[in-house]
TORVEXLO-969033 format. One record per residue: residue in one letter; y, z, x of N, C-alpha, C, CB in turn. Coordinates in pm, whole numbers, padded with zeros to 5 digits, always signed. Glycine has a CB too. Layout:
residues N
AYZXYZXYZXYZX...
END
This chain:
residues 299
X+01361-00603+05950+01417-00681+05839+01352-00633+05709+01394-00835+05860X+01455-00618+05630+01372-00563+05501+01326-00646+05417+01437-00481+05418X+01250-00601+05333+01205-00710+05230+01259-00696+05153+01093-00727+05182X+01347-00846+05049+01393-00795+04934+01330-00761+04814+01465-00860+04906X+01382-00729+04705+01288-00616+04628+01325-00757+04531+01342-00406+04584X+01205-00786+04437+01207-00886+04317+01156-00777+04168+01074-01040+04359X+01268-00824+04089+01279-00728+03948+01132-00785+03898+01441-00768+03816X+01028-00718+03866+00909-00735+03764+00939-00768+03624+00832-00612+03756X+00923-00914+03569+00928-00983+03481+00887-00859+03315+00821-01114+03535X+00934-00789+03247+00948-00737+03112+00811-00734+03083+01035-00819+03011X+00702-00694+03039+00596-00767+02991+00651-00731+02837+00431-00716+03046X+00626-00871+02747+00621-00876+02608+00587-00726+02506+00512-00986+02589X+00720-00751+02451+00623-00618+02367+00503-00662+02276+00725-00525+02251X+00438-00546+02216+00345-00616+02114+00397-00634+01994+00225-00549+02090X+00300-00714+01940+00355-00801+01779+00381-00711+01703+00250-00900+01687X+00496-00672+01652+00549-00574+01560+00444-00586+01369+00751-00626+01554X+00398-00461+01360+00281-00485+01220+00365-00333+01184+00040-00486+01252X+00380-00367+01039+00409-00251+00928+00346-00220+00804+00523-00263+00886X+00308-00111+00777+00280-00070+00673+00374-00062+00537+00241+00029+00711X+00368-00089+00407+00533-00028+00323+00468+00057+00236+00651-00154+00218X+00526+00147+00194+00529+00223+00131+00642+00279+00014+00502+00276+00208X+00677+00370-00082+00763+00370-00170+00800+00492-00125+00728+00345-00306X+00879+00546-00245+00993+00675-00257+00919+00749-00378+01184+00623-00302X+00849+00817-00417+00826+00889-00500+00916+00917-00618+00801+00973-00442X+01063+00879-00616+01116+00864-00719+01220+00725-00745+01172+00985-00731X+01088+00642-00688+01090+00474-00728+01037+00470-00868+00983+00366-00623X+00956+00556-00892+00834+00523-01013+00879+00653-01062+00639+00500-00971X+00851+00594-01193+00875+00677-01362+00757+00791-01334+00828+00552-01545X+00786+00925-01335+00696+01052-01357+00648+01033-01503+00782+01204-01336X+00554+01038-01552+00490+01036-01680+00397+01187-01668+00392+00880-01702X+00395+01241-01531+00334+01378-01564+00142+01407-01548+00386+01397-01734X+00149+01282-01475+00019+01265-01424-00053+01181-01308-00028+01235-01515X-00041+01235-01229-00072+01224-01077-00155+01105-01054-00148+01352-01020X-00294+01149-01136-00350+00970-01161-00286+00848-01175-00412+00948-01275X-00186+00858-01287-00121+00741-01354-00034+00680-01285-00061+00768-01464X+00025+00787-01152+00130+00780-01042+00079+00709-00918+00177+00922-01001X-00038+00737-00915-00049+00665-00776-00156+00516-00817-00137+00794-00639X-00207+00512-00924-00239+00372-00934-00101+00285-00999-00380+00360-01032X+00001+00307-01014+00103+00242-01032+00171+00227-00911+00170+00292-01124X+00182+00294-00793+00154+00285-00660+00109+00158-00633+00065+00380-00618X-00030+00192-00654-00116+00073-00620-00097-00089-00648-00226+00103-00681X-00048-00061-00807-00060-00176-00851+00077-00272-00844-00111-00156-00978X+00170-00185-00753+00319-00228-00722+00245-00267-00548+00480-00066-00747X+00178-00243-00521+00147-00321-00364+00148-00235-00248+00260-00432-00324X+00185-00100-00280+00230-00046-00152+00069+00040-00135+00401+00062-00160X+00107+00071-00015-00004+00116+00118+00008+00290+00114+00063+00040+00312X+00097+00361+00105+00146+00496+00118+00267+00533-00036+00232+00500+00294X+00266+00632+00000+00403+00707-00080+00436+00824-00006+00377+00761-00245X+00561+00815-00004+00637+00984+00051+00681+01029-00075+00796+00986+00173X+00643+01194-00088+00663+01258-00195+00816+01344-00126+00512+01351-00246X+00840+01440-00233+01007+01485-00202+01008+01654-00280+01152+01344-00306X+01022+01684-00214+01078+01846-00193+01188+01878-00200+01062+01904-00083X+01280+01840-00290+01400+01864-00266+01477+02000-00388+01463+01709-00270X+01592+02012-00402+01630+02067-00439+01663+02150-00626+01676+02018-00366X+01562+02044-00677+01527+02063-00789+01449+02195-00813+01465+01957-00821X+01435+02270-00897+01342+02374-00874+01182+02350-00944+01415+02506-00933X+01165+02191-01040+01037+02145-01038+00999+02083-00916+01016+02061-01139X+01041+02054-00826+01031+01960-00698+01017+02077-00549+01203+01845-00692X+01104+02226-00533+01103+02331-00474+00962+02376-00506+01214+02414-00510X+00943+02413-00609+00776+02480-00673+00668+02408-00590+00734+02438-00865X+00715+02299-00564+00569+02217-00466+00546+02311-00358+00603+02040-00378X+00624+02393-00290+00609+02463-00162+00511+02581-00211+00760+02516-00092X+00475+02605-00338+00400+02726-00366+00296+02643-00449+00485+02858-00447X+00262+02573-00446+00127+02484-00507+00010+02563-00487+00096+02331-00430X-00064+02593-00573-00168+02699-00560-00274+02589-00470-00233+02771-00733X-00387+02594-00398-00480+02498-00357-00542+02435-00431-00555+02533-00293X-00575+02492-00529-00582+02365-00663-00550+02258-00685-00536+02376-00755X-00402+02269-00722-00298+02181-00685-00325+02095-00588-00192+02243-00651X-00310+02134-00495-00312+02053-00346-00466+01955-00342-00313+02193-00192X-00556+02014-00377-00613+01939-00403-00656+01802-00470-00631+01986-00408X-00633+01862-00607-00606+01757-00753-00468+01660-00664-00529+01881-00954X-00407+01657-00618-00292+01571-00582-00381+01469-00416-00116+01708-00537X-00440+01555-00359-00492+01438-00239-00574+01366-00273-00552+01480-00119X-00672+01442-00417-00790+01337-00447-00731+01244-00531-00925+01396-00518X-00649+01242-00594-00586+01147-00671-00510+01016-00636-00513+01210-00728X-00481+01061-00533-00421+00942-00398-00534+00910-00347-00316+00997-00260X-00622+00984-00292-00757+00911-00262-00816+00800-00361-00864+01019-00254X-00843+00854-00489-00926+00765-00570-00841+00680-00585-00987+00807-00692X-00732+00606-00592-00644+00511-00598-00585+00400-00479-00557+00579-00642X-00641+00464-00341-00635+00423-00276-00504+00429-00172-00674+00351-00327X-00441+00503-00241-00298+00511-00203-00296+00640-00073-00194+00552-00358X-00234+00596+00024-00225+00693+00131-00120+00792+00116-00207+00627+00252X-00069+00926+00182+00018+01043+00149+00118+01024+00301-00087+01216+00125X+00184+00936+00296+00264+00940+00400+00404+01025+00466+00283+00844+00387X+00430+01087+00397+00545+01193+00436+00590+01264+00324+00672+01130+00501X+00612+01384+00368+00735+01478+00249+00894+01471+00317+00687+01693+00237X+01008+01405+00185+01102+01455+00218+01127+01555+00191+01169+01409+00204X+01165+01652+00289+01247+01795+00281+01327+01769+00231+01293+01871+00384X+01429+01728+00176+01569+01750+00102+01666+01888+00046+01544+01685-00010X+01501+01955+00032+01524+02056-00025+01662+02192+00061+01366+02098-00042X+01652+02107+00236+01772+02182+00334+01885+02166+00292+01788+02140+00473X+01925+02038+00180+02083+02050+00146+02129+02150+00079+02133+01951+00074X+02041+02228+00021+02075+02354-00066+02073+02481+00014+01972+02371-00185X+01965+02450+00131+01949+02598+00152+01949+02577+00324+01788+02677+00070X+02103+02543+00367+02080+02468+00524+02079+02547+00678+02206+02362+00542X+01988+02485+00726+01982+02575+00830+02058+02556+00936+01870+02587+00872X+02171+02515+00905+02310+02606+01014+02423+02634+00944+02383+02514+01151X+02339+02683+00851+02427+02815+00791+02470+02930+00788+02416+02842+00732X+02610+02944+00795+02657+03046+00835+02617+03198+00767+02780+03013+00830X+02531+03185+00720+02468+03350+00646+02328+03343+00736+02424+03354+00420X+02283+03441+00768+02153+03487+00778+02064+03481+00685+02152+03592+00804X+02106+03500+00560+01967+03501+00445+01978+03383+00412+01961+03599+00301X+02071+03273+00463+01999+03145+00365+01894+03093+00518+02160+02976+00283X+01965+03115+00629+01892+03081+00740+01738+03139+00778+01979+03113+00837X+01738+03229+00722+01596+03305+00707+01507+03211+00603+01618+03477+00638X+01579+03165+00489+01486+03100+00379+01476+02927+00414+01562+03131+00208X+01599+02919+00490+01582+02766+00563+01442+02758+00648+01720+02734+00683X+01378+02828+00713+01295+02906+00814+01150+02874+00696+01360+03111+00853X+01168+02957+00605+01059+03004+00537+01004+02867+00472+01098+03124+00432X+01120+02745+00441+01096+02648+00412+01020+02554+00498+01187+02619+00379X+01064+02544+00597+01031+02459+00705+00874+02521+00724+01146+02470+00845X+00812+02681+00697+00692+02735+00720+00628+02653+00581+00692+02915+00731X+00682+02657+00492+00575+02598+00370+00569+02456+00360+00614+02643+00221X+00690+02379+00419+00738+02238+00387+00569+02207+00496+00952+02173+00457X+00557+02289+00632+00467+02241+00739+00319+02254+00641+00476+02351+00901X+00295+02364+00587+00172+02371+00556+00090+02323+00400+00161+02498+00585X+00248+02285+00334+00203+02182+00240+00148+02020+00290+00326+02168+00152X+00202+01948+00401+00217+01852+00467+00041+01874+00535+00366+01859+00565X-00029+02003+00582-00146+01998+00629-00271+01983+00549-00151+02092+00692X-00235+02074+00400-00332+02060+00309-00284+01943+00235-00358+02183+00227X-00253+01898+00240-00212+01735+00193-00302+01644+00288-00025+01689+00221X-00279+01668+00397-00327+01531+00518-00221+01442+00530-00466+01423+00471X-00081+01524+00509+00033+01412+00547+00053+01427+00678+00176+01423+00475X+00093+01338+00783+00133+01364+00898+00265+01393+00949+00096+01287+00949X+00313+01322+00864+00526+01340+00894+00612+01437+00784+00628+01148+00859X+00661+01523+00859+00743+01601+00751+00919+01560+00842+00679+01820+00740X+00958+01499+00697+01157+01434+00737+01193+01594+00718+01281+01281+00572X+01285+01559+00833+01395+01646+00832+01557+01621+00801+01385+01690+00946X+01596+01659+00718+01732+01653+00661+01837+01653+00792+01758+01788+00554X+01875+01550+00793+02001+01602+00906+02135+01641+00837+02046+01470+01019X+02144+01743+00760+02231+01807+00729+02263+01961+00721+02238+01763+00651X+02361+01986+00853+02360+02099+00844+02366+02241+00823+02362+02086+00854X+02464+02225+00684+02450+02296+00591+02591+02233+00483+02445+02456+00651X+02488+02128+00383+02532+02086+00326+02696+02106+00253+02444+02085+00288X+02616+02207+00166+02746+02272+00026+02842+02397+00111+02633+02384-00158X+02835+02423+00269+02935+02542+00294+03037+02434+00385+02857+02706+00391X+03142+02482+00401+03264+02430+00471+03219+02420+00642+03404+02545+00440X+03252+02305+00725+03213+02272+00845+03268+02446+00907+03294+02105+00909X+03213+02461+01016+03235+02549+01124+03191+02487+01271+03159+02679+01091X+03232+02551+01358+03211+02474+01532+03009+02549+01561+03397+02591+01715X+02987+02686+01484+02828+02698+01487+02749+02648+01411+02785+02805+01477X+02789+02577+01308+02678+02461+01267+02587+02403+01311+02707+02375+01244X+02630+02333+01383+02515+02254+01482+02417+02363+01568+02606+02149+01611X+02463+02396+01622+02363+02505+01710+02325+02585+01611+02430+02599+01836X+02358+02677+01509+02274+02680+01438+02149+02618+01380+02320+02691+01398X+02146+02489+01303+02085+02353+01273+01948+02375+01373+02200+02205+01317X+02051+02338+01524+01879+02311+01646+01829+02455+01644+01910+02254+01868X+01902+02558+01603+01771+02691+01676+01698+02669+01567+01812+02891+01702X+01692+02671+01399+01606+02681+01279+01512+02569+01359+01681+02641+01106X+01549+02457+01367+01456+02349+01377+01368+02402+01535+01554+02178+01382X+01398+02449+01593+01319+02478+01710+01188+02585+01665+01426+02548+01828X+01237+02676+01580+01140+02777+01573+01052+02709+01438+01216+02943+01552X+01072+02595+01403+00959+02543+01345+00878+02462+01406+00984+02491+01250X+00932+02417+01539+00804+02331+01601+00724+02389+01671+00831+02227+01682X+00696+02541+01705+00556+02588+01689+00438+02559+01589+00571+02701+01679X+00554+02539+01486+00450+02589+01385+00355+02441+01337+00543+02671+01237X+00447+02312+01322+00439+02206+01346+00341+02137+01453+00543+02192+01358X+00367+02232+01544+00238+02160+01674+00122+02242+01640+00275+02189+01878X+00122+02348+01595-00020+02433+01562-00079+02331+01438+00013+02629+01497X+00004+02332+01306-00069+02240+01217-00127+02073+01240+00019+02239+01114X-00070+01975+01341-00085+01872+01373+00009+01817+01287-00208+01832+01377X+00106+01877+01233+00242+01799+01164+00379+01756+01255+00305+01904+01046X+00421+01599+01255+00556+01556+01336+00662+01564+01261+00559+01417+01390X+00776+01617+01310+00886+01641+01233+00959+01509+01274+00963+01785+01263X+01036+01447+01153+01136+01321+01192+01220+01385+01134+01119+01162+01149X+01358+01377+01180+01443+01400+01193+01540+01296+01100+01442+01415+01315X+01605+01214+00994+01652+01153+00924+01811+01170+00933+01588+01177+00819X+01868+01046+01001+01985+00991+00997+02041+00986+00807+01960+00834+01082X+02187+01096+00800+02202+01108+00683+02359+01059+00660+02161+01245+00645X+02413+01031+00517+02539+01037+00454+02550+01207+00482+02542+00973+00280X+02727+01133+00449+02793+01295+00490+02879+01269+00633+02643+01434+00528X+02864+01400+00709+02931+01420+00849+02860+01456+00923+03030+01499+00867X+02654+01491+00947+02584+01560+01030+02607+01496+01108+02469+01591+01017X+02406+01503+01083+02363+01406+01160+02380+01218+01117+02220+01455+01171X+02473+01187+01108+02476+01076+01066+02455+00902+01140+02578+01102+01019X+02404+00955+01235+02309+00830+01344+02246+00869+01361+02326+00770+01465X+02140+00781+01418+02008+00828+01482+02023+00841+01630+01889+00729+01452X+02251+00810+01699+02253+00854+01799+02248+00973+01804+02324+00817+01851X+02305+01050+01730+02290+01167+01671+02175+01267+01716+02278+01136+01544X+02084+01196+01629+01973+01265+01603+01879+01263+01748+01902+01197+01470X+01879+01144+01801+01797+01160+01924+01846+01224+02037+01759+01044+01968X+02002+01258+02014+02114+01408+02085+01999+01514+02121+02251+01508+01935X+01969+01534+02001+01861+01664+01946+01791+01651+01966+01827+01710+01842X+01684+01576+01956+01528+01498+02009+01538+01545+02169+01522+01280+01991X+01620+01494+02210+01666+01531+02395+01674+01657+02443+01813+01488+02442X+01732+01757+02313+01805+01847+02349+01661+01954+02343+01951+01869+02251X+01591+01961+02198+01479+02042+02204+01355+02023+02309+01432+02035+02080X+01297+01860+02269+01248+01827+02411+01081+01868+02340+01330+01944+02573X+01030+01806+02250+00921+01828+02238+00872+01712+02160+00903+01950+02193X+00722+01690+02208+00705+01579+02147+00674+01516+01952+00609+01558+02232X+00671+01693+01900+00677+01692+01775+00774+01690+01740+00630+01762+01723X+00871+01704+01733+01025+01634+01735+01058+01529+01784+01114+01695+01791X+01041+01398+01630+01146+01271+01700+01204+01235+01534+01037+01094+01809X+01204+01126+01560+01305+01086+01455+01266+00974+01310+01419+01014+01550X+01281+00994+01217+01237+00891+01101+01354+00796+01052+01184+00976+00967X+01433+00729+01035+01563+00680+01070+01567+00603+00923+01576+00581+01227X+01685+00615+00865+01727+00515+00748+01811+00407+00767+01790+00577+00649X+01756+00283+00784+01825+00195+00784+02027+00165+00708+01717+00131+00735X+01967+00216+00546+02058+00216+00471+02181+00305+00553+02003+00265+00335X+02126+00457+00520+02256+00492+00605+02331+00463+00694+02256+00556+00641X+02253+00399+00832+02324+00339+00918+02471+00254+00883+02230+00263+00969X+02442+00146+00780+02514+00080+00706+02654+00158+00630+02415+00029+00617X+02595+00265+00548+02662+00315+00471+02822+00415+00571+02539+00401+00381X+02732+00466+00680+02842+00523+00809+02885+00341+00851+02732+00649+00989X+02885+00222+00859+02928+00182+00891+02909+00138+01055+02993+00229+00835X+02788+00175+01067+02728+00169+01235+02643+00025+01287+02600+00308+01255X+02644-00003+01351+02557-00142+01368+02413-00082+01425+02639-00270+01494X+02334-00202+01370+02235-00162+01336+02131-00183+01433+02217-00205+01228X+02167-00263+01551+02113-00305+01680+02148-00191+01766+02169-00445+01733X+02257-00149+01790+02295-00014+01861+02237+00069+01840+02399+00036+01848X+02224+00097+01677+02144+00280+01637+01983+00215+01707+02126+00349+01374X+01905+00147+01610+01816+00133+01651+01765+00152+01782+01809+00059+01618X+01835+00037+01907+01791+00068+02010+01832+00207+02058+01820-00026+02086X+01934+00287+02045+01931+00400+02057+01800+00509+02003+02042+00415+02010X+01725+00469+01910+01585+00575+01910+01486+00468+01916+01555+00687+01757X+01498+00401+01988+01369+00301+02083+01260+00410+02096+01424+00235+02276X+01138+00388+02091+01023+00476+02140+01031+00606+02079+01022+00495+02291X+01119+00680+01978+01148+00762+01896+01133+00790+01745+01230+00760+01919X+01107+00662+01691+01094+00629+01596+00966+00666+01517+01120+00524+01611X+00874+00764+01424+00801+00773+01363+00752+00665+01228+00831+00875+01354X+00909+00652+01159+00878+00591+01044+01020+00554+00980+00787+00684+00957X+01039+00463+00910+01152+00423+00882+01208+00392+00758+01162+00345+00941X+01327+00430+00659+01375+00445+00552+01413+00319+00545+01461+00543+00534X+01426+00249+00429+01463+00114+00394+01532+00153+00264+01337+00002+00382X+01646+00144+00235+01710+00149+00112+01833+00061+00085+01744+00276+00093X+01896+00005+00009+02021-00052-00012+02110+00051-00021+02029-00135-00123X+02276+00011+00030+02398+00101+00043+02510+00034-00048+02449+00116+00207X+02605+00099-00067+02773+00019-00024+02842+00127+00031+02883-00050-00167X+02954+00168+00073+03035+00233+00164+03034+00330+00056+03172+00166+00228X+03018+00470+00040+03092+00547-00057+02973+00566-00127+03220+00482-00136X+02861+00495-00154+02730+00466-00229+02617+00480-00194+02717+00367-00262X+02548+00573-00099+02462+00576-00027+02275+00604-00094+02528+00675+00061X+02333+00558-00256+02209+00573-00342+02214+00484-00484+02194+00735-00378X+02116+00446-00495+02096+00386-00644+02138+00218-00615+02218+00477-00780X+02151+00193-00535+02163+00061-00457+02043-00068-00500+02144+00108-00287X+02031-00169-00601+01919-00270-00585+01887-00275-00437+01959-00417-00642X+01816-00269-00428+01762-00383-00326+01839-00530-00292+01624-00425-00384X+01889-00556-00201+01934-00698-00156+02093-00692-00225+01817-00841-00226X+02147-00593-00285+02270-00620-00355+02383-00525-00302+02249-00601-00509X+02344-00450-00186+02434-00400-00069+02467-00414+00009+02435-00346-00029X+02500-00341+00126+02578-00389+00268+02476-00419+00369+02680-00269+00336X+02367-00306+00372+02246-00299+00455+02237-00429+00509+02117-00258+00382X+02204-00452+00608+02162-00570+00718+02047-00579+00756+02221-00568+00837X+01954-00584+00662+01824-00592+00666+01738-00686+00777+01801-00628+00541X+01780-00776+00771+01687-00916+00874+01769-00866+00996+01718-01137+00826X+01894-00838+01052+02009-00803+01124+01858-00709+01197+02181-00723+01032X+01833-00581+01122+01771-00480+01181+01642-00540+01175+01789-00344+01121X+01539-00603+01092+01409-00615+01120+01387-00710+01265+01343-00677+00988X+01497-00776+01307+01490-00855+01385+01493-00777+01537+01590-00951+01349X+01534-00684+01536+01565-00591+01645+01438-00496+01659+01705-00507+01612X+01398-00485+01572+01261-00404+01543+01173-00492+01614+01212-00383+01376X+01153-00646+01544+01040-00729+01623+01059-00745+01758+01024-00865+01574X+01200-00736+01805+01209-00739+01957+01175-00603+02081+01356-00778+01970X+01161-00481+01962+01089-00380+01982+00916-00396+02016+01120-00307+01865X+00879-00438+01953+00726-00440+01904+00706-00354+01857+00625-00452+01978X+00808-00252+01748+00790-00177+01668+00640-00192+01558+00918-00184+01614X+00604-00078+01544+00420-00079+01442+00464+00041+01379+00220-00051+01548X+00447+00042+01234+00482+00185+01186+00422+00176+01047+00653+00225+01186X+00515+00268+00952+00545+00246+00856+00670+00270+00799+00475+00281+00812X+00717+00163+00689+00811+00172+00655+00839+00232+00496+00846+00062+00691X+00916+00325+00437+00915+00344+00298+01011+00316+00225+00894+00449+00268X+01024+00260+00140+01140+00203+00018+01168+00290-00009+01121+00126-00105X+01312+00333-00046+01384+00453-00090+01460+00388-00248+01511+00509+00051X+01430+00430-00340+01469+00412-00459+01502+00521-00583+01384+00337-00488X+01574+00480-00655+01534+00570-00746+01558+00509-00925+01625+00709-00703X+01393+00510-00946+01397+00452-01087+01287+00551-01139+01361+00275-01104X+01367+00649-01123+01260+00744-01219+01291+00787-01354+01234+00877-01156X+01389+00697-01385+01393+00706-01542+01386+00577-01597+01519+00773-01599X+01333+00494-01499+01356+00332-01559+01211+00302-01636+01385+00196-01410X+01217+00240-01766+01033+00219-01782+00987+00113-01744+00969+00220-01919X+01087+00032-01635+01011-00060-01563+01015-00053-01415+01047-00183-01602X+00957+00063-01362+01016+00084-01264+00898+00095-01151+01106+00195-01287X+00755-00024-01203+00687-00050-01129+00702-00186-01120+00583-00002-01148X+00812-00258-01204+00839-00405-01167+00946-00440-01071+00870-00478-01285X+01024-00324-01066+01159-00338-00961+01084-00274-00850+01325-00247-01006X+01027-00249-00826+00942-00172-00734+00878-00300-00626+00811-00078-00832X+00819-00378-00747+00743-00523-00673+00883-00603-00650+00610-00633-00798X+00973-00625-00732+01101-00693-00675+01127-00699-00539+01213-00635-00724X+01134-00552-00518+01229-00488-00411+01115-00510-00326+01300-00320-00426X+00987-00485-00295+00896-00491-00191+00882-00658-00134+00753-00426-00251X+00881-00755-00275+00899-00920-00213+01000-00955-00161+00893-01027-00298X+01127-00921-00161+01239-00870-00093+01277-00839+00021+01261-00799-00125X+01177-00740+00056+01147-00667+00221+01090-00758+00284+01048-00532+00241X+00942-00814+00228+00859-00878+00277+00899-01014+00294+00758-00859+00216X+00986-01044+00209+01053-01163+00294+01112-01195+00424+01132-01191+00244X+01174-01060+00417+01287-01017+00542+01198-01033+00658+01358-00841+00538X+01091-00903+00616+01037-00893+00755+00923-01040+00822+00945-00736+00745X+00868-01129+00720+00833-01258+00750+00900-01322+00808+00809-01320+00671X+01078-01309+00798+01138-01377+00843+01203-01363+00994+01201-01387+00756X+01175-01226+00987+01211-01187+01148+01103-01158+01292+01283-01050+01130X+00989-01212+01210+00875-01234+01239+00797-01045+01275+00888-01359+01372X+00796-00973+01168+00690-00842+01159+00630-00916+01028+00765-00648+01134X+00448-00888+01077+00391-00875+01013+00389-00787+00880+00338-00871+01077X+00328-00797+00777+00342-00682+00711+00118-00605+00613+00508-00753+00569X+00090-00574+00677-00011-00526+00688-00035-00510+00568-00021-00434+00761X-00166-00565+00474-00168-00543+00299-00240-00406+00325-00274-00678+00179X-00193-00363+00167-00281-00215+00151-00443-00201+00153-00246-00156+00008X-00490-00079+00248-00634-00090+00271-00695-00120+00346-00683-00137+00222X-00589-00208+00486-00614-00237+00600-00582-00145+00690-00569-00337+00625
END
């Protein structure tokens, strides 16, 4: 007679605790690194992700003499402010499943400097654009293009101690984080997982309990921004579609622990360390309310 088999009761996840952090072009550039990250500070947040993107003052970061690199970690140091991720962005211009060889070679060369700016920094997460080559017309080798670039950078990534997340985008890519954890599966390494934007989710129109639990245990770090359909930027806080408590609530049933970064952009606003605190009492409501902690800066 056999014995019947009894299902083992779930054990509780743990109490979901977050860090927040900003967008580097939440806050007004005044052109001095000091002045930047104690305004950081004095808006509440714990981290900042800086951005690499397609600008060619913002591209130049990939050739920062060590000087540079320096003067920029001690300056976040003395302020207290932590260096929590670079967005790459800079792949919508130059994408790596693109149908030329020479932009795919410099997609390559990026991903080599995007890694080793991220080491002499002491950042740990470098986002990856899920777009696979932005500005050229779709083709059926896109995608496989896309995963080989990204493969031959996670050597380089596991040699430096840098994790690549992978970022659910507007557009037609990668535009879930079902998507994205496709790829996560497909390369199969543990420096490859995923950094996920809430907003977008919204903005494709995806529910936000589905994506999520779809990169369960995948998750590095997480984008928080406001949307509307068609609008996937410049969004207040609280005055879009995003389903904020919808998703923090799914998170606490995770026992999700991370950090999370505000995605904004008030870098021409001159109050744009007060919408900054807006938007963070805002979050922190949310996530009080869905019961995640939210961890003050310095802890």
């Amino acid at each position: 007679m056999s014995t019947p088999t009894l299902e083992r009761p779930q054990a509780p996840a743990s109490p979901a605790q977050v860090t927040l952090g900003i967008y580097e072009k939440a806050l007004r550039w005044t052109g001095d690194w000091n002045g930047f990250f104690a305004d950081a500070r004095d808006a509440g947040f714990s981290f900042v992700d800086l951005s690499v993107d397609e600008t060619p003052e913002r591209t130049a970061r990939l050739d920062w003499p060590p000087s540079t690199r320096r003067q920029v970690r001690e300056a976040a140091e003395r302020h207290g402010v932590q260096l929590g991720g670079i967005c790459l962005s800079v792949h919508r211009a130059l994408g790596p499943g693109s149908a030329d060889p020479a932009v795919r070679a410099e997609a390559d060369r990026i991903f080599a400097e995007g890694i080793g700016l991220c080491r002499d920094l002491g950042i740990p997460v470098l986002q990856v654009a899920g777009y696979y080559a932005f500005y050229e017309d779709p083709d059926p080798g896109q995608r496989a293009r896309y995963v080989a670039t990204l493969r031959r950078a996670i050597p380089q990534a596991a040699r430096a101690g840098v994790l690549l997340g992978i970022e659910n985008v507007d557009g037609n890519d990668v535009t879930s984080i079902s998507r994205g954890m496709n790829i996560v599966r497909e390369i199969d390494s543990p420096w490859l997982q995923l950094y996920p934007d809430i907003g977008n989710i919204a903005e494709q129109q995806l529910d936000e309990i589905e994506e999520l639990r779809a990169g369960e245990g995948h998750m590095l770090a997480i984008h928080l921004k406001d949307v509307r359909v068609g609008e996937p930027r410049r969004v207040p806080m609280g005055e879009g579609i995003a389903d904020f408590p919808k998703a923090f609530a799914e998170l606490a049933r995770q026992g999700w622990s991370g950090r999370m970064m505000i995605e904004m952009w008030n870098d021409d606003a001159p109050d744009s360390v007060e919408r900054c605190i807006r938007a963070r009492s805002i979050v922190e409501r949310w996530l009080r309310d869905a019961g995640v902690a939210v961890v003050a800066p310095g802890h």
